[in-house]
C-alpha positions in Angstrom: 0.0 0.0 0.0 1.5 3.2 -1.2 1.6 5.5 2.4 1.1 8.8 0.4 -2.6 8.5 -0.6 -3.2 12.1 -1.7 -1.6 15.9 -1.9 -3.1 18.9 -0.3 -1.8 22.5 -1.0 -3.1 24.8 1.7 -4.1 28.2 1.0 -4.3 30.7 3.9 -3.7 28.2 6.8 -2.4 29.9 9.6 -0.2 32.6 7.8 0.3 35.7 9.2 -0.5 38.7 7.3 2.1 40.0 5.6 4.5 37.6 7.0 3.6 33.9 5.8 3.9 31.0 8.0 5.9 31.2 11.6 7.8 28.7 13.3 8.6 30.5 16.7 12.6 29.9 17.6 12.0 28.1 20.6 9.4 25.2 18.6 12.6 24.4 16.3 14.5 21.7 17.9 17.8 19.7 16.9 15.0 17.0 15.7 12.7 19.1 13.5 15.8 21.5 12.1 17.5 18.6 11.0 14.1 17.1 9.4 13.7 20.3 7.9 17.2 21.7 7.1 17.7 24.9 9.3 19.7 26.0 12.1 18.0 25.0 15.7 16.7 27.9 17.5 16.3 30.4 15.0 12.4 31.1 13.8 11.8 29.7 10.4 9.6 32.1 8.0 8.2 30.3 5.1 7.0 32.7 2.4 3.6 34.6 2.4 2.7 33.4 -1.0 3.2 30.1 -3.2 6.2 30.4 -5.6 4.8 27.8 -7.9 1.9 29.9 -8.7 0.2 33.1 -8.6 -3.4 33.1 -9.4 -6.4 30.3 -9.9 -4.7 29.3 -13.6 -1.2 29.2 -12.6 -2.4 26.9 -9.3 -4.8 24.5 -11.9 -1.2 24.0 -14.0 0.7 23.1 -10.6 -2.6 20.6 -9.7 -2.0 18.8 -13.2 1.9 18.7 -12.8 1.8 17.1 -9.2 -0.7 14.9 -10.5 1.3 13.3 -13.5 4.3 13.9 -11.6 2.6 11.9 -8.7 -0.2 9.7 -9.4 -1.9 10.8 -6.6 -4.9 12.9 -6.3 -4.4 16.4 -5.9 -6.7 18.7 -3.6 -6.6 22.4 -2.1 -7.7 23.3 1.1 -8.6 27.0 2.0 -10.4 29.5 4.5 -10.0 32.4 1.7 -14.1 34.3 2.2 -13.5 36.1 -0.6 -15.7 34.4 -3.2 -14.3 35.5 -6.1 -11.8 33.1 -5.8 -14.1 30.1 -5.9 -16.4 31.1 -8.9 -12.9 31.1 -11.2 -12.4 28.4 -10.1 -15.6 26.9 -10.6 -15.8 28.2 -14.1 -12.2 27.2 -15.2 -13.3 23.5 -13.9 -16.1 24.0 -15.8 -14.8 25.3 -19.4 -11.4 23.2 -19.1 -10.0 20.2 -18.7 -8.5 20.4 -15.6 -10.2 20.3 -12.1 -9.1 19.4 -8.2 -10.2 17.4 -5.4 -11.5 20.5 -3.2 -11.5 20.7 0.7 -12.9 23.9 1.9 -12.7 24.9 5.5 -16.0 27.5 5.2 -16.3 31.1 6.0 -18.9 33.3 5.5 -18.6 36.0 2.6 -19.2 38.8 5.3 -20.3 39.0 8.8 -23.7 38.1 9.9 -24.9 38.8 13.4 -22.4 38.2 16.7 -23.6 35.2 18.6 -20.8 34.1 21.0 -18.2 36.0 23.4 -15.0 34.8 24.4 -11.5 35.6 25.5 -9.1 36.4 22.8 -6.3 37.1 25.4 -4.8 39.0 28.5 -5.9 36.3 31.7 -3.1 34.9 33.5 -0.6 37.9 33.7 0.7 38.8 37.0 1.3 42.6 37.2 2.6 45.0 40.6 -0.2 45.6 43.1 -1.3 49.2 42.2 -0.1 49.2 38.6 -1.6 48.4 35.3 -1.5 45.3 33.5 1.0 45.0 30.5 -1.5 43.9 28.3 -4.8 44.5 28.3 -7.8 42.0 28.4 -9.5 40.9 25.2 -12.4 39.4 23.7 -13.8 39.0 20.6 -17.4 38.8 19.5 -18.1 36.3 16.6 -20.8 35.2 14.3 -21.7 31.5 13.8 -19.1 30.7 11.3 -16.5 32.5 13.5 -16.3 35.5 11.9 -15.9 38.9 13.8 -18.2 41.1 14.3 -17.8 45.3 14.8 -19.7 47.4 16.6 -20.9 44.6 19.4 -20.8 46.9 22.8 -19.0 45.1 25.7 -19.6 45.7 29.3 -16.1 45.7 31.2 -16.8 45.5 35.4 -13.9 44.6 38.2 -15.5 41.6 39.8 -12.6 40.8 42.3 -9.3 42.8 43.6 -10.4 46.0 44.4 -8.8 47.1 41.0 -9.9 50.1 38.0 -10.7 49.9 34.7 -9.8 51.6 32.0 -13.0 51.5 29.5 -16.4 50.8 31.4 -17.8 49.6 28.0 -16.4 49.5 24.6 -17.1 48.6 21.0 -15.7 46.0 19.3 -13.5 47.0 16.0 -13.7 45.8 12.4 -12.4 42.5 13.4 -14.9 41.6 16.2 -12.1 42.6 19.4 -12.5 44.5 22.4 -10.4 45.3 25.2 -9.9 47.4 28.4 -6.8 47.4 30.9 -6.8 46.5 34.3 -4.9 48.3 37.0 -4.3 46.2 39.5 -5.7 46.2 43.0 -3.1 47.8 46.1 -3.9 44.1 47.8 -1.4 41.3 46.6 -3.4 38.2 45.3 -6.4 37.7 42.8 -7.8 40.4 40.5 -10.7 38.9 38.4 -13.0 41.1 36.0 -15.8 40.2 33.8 -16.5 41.2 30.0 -20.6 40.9 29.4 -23.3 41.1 26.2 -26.2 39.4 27.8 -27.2 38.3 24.4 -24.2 36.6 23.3 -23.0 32.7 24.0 -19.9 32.9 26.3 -21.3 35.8 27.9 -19.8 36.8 30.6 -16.4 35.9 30.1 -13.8 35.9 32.9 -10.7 37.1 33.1 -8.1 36.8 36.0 -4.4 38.5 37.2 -2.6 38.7 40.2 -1.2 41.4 42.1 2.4 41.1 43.7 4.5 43.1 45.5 8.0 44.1 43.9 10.7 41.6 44.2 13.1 44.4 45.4 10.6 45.6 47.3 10.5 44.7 51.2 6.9 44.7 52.5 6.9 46.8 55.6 3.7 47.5 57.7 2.4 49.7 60.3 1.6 46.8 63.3 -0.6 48.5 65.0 -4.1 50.4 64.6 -3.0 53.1 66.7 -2.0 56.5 66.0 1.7 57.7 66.2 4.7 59.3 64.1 6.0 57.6 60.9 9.7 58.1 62.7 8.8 55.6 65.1 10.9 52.6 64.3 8.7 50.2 66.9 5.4 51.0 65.3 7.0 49.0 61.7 6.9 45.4 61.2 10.2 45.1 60.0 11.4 47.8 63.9 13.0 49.8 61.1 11.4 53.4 59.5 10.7 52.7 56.2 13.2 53.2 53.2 13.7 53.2 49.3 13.3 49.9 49.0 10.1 49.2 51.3 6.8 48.7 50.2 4.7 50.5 52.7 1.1 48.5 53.9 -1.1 50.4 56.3 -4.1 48.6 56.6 -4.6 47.6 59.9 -8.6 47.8 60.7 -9.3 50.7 63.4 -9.4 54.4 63.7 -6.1 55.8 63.6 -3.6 58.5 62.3 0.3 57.7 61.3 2.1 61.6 60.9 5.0 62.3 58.7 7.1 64.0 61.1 9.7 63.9 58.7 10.9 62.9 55.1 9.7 59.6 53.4 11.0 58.0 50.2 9.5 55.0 49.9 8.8 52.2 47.0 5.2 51.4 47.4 2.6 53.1 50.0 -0.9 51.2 50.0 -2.7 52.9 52.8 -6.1 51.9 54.0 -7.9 48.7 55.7 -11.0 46.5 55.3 -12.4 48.5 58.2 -11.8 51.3 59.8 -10.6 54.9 59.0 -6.4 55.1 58.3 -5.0 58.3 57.8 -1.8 60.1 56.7 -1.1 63.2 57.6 1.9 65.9 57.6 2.9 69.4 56.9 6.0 70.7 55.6 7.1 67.0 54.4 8.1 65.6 51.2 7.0 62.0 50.2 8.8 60.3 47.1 7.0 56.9 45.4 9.4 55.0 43.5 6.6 53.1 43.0 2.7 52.7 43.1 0.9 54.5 45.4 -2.5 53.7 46.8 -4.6 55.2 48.9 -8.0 52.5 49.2 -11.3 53.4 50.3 -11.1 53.6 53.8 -7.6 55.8 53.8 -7.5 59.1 54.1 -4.6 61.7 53.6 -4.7 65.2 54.6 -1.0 67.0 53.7 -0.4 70.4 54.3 2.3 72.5 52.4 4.0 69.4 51.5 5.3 68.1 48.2 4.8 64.4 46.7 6.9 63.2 44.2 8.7 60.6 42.5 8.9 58.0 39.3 5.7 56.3 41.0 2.3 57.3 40.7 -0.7 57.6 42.9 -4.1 56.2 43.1 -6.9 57.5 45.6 -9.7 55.6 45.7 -10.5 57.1 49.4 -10.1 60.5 50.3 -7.2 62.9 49.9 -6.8 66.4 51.2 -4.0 68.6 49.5 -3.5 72.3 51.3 -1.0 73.5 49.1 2.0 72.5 48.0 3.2 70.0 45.5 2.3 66.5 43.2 4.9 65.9 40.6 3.7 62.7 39.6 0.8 60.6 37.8 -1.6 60.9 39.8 -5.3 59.1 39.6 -8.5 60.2 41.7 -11.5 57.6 41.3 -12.2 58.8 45.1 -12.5 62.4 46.5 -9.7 64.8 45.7 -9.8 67.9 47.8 -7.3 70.8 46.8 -7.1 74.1 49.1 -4.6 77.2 49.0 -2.6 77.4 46.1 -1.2 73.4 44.6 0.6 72.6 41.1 0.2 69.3 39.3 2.6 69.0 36.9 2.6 64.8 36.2 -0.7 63.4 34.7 -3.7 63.4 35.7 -7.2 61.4 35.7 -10.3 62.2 37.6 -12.9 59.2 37.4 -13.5 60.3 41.0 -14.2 63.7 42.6 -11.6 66.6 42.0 -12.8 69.3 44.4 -10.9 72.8 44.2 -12.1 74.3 47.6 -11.6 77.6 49.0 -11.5 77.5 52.5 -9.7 78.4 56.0 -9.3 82.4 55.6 -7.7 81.4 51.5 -8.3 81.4 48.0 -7.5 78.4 46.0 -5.7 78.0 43.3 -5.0 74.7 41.3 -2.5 75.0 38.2 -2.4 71.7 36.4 0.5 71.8 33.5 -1.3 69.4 30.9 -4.6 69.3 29.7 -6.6 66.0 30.8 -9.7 64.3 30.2 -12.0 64.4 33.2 -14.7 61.2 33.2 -15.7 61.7 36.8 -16.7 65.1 38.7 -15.0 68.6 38.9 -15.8 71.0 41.8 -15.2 74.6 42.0 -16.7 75.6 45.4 -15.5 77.5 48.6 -16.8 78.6 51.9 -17.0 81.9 53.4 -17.0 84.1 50.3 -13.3 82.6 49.2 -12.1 82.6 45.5 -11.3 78.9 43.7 -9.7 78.7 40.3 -8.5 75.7 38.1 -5.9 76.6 35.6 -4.9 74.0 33.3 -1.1 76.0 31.3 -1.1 73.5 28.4 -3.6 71.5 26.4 -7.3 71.0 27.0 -9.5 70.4 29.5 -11.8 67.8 28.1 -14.6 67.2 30.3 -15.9 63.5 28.8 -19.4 62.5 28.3 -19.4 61.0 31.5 -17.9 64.4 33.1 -19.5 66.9 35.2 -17.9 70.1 35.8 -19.8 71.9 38.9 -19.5 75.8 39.8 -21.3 75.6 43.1 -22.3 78.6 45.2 -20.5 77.4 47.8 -20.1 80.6 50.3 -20.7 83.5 47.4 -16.8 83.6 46.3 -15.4 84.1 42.8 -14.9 81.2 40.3 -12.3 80.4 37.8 -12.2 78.2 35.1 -8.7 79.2 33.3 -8.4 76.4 30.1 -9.2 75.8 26.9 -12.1 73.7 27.5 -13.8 70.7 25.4 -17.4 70.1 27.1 -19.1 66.8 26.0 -20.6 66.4 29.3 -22.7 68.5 31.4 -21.3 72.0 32.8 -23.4 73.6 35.8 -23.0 77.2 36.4 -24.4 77.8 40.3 -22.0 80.7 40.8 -20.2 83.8 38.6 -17.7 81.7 36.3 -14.9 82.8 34.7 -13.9 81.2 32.0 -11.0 81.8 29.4 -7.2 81.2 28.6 -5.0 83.0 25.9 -5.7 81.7 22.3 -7.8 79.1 23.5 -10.5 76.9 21.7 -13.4 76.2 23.4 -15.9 73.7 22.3 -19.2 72.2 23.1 -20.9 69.4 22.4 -22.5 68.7 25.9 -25.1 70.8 28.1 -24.0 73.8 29.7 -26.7 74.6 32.3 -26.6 78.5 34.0 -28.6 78.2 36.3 -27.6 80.3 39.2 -24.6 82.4 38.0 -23.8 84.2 34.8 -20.4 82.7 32.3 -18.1 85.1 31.2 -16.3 83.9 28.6 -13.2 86.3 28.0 -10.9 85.8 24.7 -7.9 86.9 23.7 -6.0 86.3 20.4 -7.4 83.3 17.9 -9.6 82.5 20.7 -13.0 80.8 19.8 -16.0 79.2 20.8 -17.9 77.1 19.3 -21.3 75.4 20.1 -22.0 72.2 17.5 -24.7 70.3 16.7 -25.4 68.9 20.0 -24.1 71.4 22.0 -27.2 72.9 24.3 -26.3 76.3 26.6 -29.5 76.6 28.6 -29.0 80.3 30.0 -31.4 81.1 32.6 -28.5 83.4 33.8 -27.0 85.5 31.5 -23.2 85.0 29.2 -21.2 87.3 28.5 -18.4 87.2 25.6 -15.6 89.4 25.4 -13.3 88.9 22.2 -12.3 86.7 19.7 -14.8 84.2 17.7 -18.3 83.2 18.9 -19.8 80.0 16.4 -23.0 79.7 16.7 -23.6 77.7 13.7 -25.4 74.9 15.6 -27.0 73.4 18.7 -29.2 75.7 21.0 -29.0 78.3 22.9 -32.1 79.8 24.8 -34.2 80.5 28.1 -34.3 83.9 29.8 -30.9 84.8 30.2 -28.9 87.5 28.0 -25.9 86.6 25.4 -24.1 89.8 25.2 -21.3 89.6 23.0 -18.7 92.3 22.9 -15.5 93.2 20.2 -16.3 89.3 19.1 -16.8 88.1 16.0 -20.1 86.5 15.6 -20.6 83.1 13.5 -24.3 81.9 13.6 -27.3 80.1 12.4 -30.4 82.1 13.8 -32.2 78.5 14.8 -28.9 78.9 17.2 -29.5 81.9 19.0 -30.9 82.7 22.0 -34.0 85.4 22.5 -32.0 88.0 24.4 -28.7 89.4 22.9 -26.4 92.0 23.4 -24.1 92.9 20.7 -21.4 95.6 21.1 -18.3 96.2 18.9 -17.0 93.1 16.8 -18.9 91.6 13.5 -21.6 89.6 13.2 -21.0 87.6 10.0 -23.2 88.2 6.8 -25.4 90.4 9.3 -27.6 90.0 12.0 -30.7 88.5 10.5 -34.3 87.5 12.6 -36.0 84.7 10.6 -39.8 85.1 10.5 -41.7 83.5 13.4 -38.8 84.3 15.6 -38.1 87.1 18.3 -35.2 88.5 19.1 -34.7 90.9 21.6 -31.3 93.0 21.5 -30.5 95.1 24.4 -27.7 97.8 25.0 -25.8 97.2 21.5 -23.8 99.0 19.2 -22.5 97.4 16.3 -21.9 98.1 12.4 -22.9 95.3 11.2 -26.1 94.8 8.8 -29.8 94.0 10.2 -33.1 91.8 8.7 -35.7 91.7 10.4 -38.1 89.2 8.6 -39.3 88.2 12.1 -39.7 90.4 15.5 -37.2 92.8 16.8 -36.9 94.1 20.1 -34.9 96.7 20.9 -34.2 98.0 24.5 -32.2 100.7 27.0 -29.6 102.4 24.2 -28.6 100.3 21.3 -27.4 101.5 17.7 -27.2 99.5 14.2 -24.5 101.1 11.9 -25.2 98.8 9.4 -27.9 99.0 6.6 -31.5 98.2 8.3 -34.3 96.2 6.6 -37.5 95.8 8.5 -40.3 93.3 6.3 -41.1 92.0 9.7 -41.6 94.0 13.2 -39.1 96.5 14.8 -40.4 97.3 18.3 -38.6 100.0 20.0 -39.5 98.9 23.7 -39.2 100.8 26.7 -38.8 98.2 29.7 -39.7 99.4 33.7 -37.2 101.9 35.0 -35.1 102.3 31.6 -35.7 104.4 28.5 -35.0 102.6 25.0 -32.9 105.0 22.1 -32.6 103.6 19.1 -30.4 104.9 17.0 -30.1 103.9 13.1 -27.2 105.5 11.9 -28.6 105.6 7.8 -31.8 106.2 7.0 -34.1 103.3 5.6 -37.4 102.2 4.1 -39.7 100.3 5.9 -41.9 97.4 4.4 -42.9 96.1 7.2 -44.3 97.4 10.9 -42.0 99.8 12.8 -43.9 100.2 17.0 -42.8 102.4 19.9 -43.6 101.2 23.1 -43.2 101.7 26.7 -44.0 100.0 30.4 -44.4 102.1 33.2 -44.2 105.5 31.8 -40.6 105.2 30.7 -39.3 107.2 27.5 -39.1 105.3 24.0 -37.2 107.1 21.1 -36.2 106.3 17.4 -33.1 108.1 16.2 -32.2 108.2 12.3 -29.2 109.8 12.3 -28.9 110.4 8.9 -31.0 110.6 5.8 -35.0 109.9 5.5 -37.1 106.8 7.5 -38.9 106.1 4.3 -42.3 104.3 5.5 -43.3 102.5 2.4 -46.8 101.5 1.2 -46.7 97.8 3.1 -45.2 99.8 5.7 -46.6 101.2 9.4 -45.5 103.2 12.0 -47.7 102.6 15.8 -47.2 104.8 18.3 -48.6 102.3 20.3 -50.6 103.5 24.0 -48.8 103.7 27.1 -47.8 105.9 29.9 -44.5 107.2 28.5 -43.4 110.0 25.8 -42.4 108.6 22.5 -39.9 110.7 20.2 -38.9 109.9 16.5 -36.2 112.1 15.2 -35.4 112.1 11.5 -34.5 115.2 9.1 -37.7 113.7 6.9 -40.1 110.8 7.7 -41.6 110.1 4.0 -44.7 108.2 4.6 -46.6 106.2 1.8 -48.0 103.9 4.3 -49.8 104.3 7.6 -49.0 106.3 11.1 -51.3 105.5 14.0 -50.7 107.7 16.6 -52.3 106.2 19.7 -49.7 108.1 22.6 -48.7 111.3 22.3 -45.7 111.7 19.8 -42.7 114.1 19.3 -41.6 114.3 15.5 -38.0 116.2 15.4 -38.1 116.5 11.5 -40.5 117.0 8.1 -43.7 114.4 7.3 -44.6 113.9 4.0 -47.7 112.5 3.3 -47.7 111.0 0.4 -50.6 109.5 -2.2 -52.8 107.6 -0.2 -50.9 107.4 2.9 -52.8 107.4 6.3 -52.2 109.1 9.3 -54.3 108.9 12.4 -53.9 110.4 15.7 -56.3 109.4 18.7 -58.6 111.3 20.5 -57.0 112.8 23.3 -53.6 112.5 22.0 -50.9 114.9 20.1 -48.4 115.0 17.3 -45.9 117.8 17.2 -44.2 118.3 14.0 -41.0 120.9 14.2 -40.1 120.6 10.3 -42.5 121.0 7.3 -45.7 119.1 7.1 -46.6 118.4 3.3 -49.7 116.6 2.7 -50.0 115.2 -0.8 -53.0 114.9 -2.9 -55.4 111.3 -1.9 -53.5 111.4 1.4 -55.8 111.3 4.3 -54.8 112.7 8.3 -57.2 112.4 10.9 -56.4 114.3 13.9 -58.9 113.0 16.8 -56.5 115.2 19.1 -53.9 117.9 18.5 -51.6 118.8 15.7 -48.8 121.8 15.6 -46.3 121.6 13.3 -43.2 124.1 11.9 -45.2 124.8 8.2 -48.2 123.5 6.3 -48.6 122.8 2.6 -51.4 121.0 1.2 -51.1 119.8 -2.3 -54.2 118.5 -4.0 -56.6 119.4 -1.7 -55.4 117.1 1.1 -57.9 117.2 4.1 -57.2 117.2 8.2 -60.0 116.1 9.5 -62.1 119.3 8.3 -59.1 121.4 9.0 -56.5 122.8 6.3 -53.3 124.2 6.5 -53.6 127.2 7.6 
């Protein structure tokens, strides 16, 4: 019996891409190197591709060949999904007169629906207590001819060790993986976490690691829950202070408090019990990690004026009180950071916890963080007795996740800060007077900011911008205020009661984008400031050059001025709140098509100034003098009216009136216009005076009649 009964070529069979097939170093032996014909220990790469052939009629010549070469029958065995491949095949088999004995090992085309989780890789590894994992843990989501599948969300949760995620949940990428790294618990022994899609096969899937302490590490802990100084050599399990080399362990259940009287560099410090309340605390000290730091849930560290440093990093998962001073090194906060008097962070940062910047005990506060970090937890700004507290981030951006929450609490009534170029996709709430601003920076959001009990004031400086996108909400029931640089307010939402006043900015909007009270002084406001119909906007103390439309409602208030060209086919209301008067002041004259009102509330003044050339009121056009308690005043060299006046309050015209071809002009019983130019009434004009007239001339053209009266 011939032991060869048959020849396979393998397509695709456990090549890597790019690469071809791998024999690791340590797999060749003396035996298979000398089967084989290579030197032992060294990998052996075998090409990516065939050399015999190159495509499905190259391959069909090498079949025949081995076949007559052979005697034996000749097959190919492939995981190749692309189909392509098969249907030449098919069809050279087909038209030809050659053919194989096929083997397939099937896979789908493309991916159909996930239907089974497992671990890809990452259990097993054994990492430093307090540190993250070198790898992280993977899985991969697959469909039932093993196939990955993107876009399957996994749920990552710590189910043993006391340890932190990096990813809560993630989505798995185009070839069905996900993964999120562990950092390790500050307890040596077993970590385990857990990977879930409740609708998939293998769900959940388990993944394990274990902490250790540092081999050159010696583990020295404080033997006793009682308080007492870290000098004191007795209080140590190993009778010896602590050293470089020592991996500090305070955990001891109990109430208790260990003080830094002096100096400590240490390798490790994991300070807190299963029980209990274990606290560090100095002032004036310096403490070095070499190492991870941890502070667990039950520790607590209060350091005043004192400095922490190192090549470690930190963790606080309890609580940690800074009163100025130092941290020059990573540092992460998944518990309750409090910061008072004036601290710099210049190693990295991450805040899954609570960073609280607190002013307090007779100071302000000041936090300067050197780089810009992504905050996924909660940001304080808060104080008590009337103290000031400002964050200041000197490079990068602040980017406050979806996840993140910025809070500017009211505290005890003291200023707020914000100093960073800030990227909101979560939720900032505005409780107190904010600050917010830092030289050339770029602001966006994509989040909610909610003002609810304190204005913003957004001051820019240079190329500064901000800009509010498509999901970007700024609910202003306080008001925001914008000094300088570039406001984009080209999507998103901006509205409730509160006033955007913009100032020596350049505005960049969509009017679906802006709010119902605006204040615009100095700066441009791109292509003009145009109210779309069916809106209102109301714009108070202004002065600007720019162009106005209003196809809608607008409102002006207290003393604002449009220097650019006017058009009115909607409403202009010149509106005299309680306790102000309203000027408005249009520098060049204009012609009205739509309806032009002055208005007051509680007797205060109302007043339309043309400062140059005529207030043309056109045939679609009126002017209402609308009732009220207050005097109303329109000065303009000539008001040329081919429309209609209704004079229902008593009104002061500093200029000429034209009546022109069947204009209308009506003034109601009991109320006056005074005219101190030329009044000209033009033939089929009519002017009803139910009150009083006086004017500075008379001349009636056509016969025009005053209500029985003619000029005189």
């Amino acid at each position: 019996m011939h032991p060869i009964r048959a020849i396979e070529i393998k397509l695709s069979q456990g090549a890597k891409p790019g690469l071809g097939g791998v024999l690791p170093a340590a797999k060749v032996t003396a035996e298979i190197a000398a089967i084989r014909g290579v030197p032992q220990g060294q990998s052996v790469i075998s090409p990516a591709s065939h050399r015999a052939f190159r495509n499905v009629d190259e391959m069909l010549d090498f079949v025949e060949d081995l076949a007559d070469a052979s005697g034996l029958p000749v097959g190919i065995k492939s995981a190749v999904g692309q189909t392509g491949v098969w249907r030449e095949l098919a069809d050279r088999m087909a038209a030809e007169k050659r053919g194989v004995d096929i083997t397939i090992t099937p896979t789908s085309a493309a991916s159909g629906s996930a239907t089974n989780l497992a671990a890809a890789s990452g259990s097993g590894q054994t990492g430093t207590v307090s540190t993250a994992l070198a790898s992280p843990f993977v899985v991969r989501a697959t469909d039932g001819f093993g196939n990955g599948v993107s876009g399957v969300p996994v749920t990552w949760a710590v189910a043993g060790g006391g340890g932190s995620l990096g990813g809560v949940t993630t989505i798995t990428d185009a070839t069905g993986f996900a993964q999120a790294t562990l950092t390790l618990g500050a307890t040596p022994g077993a970590n385990t976490v857990t990977a879930t899609n409740a609708g998939l096969s293998g769900s959940p899937v388990t993944f394990s690691a274990t902490g250790s302490v540092p081999a050159s590490a010696n583990l020295n802990r404080w033997s006793n829950a009682v308080s007492g100084a870290w000098s004191t050599a007795a209080t140590w399990s190993t009778g010896s202070v602590p050293t470089a080399s020592d991996s500090v362990v305070i955990d001891q259940p109990g109430f208790y408090t260990i003080t830094m009287d002096v100096n400590a560099i240490v390798w490790n410090l994991m300070l807190g019990g299963a029980s209990g309340t274990q606290t560090l605390t100095g002032t004036g000290r310096t403490l070095t990690l070499n190492g991870a730091g941890v502070v667990g849930a039950n520790g607590v560290v209060s350091l005043n004026t004192s400095t922490i440093n190192g090549t470690g990093s930190l963790t606080n998962q309890g609580t940690a009180t800074i009163t100025g001073g130092s941290l020059s090194l990573g540092l992460a906060t998944p518990g309750l950071l409090v910061i008072r008097q004036s601290v710099t962070m210049s190693g990295s940062l991450s805040t899954p916890g609570t960073l609280r910047v607190q002013g307090a005990a007779g100071f302000n506060t000041s936090l300067t963080v050197a780089n810009g970090w992504t905050n996924t937890g909660r940001i304080e700004l808060t104080d008590v007795a009337g103290l000031g507290s400002t964050l200041t981030v000197s490079g990068g951006t602040l980017v406050n996740a979806p996840s993140g929450v910025i809070d500017v609490q009211a505290g005890g009534g003291g200023s707020r800060t914000l100093a960073a170029a800030l990227d909101n996709q979560g939720t900032v709430t505005v409780s107190r007077f904010l600050s917010l601003g830092a030289p050339n920076a770029t602001h966006t959001n994509s989040g909610t900011i909610n003002l609810i009990g304190g204005p913003l004031s957004l001051g820019q400086s240079g190329t500064g911008s901000f800009t509010n996108t498509g999901t970007g909400v700024v609910f202003m029931s306080q008001n925001w205020i914008v000094s300088g640089g570039t406001l984009n307010l080209t999507g998103g939402s901006v509205s409730a009661g509160g006033l955007l006043s913009v100032s020596s900015a350049t505005l960049n909007y969509v009017p679906a984008a802006l709010p119902a009270r605006m204040s615009l002084n100095g700066g441009t406001v791109t292509g003009g400031l145009t109210i779309p119909s069916g809106q209102t906007l109301q714009l108070e103390t202004s002065n600007f050059a720019s162009a106005v439309t209003a196809q809608g409602t607008l409102v002006t208030q207290q003393a604002v001025t449009i220097g650019g060209a006017l058009l009115t086919p909607g409403t202009l209301r010149v509106n005299a709140p309680s306790g102000f008067t309203t000027t408005l002041t249009v520098t060049n004259g204009w012609t009205n098509t739509g309806t032009v009102e002055l208005t007051d509330a509680a007797g205060n003044t109302s007043q339309l100034t043309v400062t140059n050339g005529t207030l043309t009121n056109a045939s679609t056009g009126a002017i209402n003098v609308l009732a009220g308690s207050g005097s109303r005043t329109i000065t303009a060299a000539l008001v040329d009216n081919s429309g209609t006046m209704t004079i229902n309050r008593s009104l002061s015209l500093n200029g000429a009136l034209n009546q022109q071809n069947l204009s209308v002009a009506t003034v109601a019983s009991t109320q006056s216009i005074v005219i101190t130019g030329a009044l000209t009434l033009f033939s089929g004009s009519t002017t009803t005076v139910n009150g009083t007239l006086s004017h500075g001339g008379c001349t009636a053209q056509g016969g025009s009649i005053f209500s029985g009266l003619s000029c005189p």
